[in-house]
BANU-746076 format. One record per atom (N, C-alpha, C): z negated, x negated, y; residue in three letters. Coordinates in steps of 0.05 Angstrom, whole numbers, padded with zeros to 5 digits, always signed. Example, Ala and Ser with C-alpha at 12.3 -4.5 7.8 and 13.67 -1.06 7.14 Angstrom:
BEGIN
-00156-00264-00114Ala
-00156-00246-00090Ala
-00156-00264-00066Ala
-00142-00257-00045Ser
-00143-00273-00021Ser
-00157-00258+00001Ser
END
This chain:
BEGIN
-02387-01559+00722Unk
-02375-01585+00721Unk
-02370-01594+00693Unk
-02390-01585+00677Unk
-02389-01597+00648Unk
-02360-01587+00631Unk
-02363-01559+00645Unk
-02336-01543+00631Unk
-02303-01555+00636Unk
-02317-01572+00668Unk
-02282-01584+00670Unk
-02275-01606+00664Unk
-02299-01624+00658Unk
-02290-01647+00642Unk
-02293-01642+00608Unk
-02303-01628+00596Unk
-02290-01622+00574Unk
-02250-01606+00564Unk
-02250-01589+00603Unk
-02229-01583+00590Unk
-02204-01613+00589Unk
-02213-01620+00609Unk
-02191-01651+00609Unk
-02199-01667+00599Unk
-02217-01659+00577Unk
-02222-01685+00553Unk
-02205-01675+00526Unk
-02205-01649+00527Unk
-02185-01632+00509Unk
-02162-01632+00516Unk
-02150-01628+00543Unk
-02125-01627+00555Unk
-02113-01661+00537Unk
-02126-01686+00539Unk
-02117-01715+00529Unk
-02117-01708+00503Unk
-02137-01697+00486Unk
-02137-01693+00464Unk
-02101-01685+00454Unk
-02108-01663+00459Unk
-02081-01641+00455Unk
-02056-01659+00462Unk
-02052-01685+00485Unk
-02026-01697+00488Unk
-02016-01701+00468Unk
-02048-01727+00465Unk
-02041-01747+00442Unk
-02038-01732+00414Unk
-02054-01721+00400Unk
-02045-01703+00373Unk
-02015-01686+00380Unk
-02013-01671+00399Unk
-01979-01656+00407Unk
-01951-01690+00399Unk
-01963-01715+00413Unk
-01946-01731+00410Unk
-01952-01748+00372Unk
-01974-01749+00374Unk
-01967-01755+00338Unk
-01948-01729+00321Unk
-01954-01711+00325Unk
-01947-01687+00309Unk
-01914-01692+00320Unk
-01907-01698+00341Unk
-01877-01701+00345Unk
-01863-01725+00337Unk
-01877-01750+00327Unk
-01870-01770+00319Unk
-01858-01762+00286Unk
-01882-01746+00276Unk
-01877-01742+00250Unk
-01851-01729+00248Unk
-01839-01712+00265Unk
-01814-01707+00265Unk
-01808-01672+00263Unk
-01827-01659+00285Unk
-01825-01635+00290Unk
-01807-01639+00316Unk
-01784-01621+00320Unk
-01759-01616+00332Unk
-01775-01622+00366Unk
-01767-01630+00388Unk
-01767-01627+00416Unk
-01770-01599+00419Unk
-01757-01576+00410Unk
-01759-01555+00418Unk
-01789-01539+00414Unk
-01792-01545+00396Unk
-01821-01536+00384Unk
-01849-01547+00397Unk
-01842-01569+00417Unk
-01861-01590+00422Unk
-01888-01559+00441Unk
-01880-01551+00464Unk
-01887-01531+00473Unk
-01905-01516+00464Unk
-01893-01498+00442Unk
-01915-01484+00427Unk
-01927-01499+00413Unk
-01928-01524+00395Unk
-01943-01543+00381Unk
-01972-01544+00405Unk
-01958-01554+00431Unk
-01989-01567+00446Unk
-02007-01532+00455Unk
-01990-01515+00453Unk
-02005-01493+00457Unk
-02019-01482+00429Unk
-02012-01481+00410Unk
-02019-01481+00384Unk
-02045-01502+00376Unk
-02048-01526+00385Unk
-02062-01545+00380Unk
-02094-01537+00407Unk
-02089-01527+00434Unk
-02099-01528+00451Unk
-02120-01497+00445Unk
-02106-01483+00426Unk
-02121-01464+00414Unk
-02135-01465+00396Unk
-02123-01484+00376Unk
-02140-01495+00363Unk
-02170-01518+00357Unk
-02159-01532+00383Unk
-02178-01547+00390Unk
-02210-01529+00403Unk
-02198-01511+00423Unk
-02218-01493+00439Unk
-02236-01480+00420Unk
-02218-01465+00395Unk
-02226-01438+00383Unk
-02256-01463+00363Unk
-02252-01486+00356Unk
-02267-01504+00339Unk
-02286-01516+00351Unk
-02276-01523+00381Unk
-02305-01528+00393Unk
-02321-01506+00397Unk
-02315-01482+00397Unk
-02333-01453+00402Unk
-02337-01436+00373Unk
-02334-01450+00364Unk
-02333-01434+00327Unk
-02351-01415+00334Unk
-02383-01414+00345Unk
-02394-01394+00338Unk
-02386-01363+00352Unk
-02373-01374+00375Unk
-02362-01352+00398Unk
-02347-01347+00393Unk
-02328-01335+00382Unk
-02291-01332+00376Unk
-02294-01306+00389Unk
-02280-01316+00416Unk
-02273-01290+00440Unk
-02246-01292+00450Unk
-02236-01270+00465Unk
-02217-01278+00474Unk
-02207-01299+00502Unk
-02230-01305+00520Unk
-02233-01323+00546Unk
-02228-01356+00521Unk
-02237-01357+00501Unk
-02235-01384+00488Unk
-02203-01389+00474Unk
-02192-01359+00471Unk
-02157-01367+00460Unk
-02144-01372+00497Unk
-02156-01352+00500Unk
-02140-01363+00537Unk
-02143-01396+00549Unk
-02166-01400+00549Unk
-02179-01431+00548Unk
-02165-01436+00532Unk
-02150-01443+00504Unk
-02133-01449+00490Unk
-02102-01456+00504Unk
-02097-01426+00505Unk
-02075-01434+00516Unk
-02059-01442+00540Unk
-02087-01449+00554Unk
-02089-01470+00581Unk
-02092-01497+00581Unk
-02106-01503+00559Unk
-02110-01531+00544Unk
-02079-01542+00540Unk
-02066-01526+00525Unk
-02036-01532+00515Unk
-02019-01532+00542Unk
-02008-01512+00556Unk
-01998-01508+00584Unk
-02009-01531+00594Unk
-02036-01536+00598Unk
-02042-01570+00618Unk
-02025-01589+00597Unk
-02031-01591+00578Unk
-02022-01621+00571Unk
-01994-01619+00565Unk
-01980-01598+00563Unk
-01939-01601+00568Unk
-01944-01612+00602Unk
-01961-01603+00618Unk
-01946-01608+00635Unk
-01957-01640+00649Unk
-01981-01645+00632Unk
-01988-01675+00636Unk
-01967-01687+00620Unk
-01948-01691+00597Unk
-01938-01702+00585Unk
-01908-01702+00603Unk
-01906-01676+00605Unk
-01874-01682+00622Unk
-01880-01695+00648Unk
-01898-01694+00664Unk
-01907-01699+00688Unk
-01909-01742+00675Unk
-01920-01745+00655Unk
-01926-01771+00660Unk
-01894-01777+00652Unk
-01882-01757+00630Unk
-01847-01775+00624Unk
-01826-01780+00651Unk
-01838-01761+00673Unk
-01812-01762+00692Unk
-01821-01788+00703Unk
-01845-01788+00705Unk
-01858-01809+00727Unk
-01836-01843+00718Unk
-01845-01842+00689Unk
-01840-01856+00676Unk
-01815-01874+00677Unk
-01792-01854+00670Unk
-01768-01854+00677Unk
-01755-01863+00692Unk
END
């Protein structure tokens, strides 16, 4: 249980930093790999001492969740 509310405490993480980093004025196209890039990054730092490969995968599930929490909350929105 502990493992899934950390990952959807990282999944919010990763929105909100994916959406500052796009304010600053990295392209729409890029947004994607940014939250997957960030979601690996976030993982690989909370596990510094473990650097395996289940923690880049966890990464880039972190990123994959939060594109699709972000598009999921823009359509809603809309």
């Amino acid at each position: 249980m502990n493992e899934l509310l950390s990952f959807g405490a990282l999944t919010a993480l990763t929105v909100g930093l994916t959406e500052v980093i796009k304010r600053v004025g990295v392209p729409d196209k890029f947004i994607p790999l940014t939250a997957v890039v960030v979601g690996i990054i976030l993982v690989v730092l909370g596990d510094i001492t473990t650097l395996t490969t289940l923690s880049v995968i966890s990464g880039i599930a972190v990123g994959l969740s939060a594109i699709g929490l972000f598009s999921g909350v823009k359509n809603t929105i809309k």
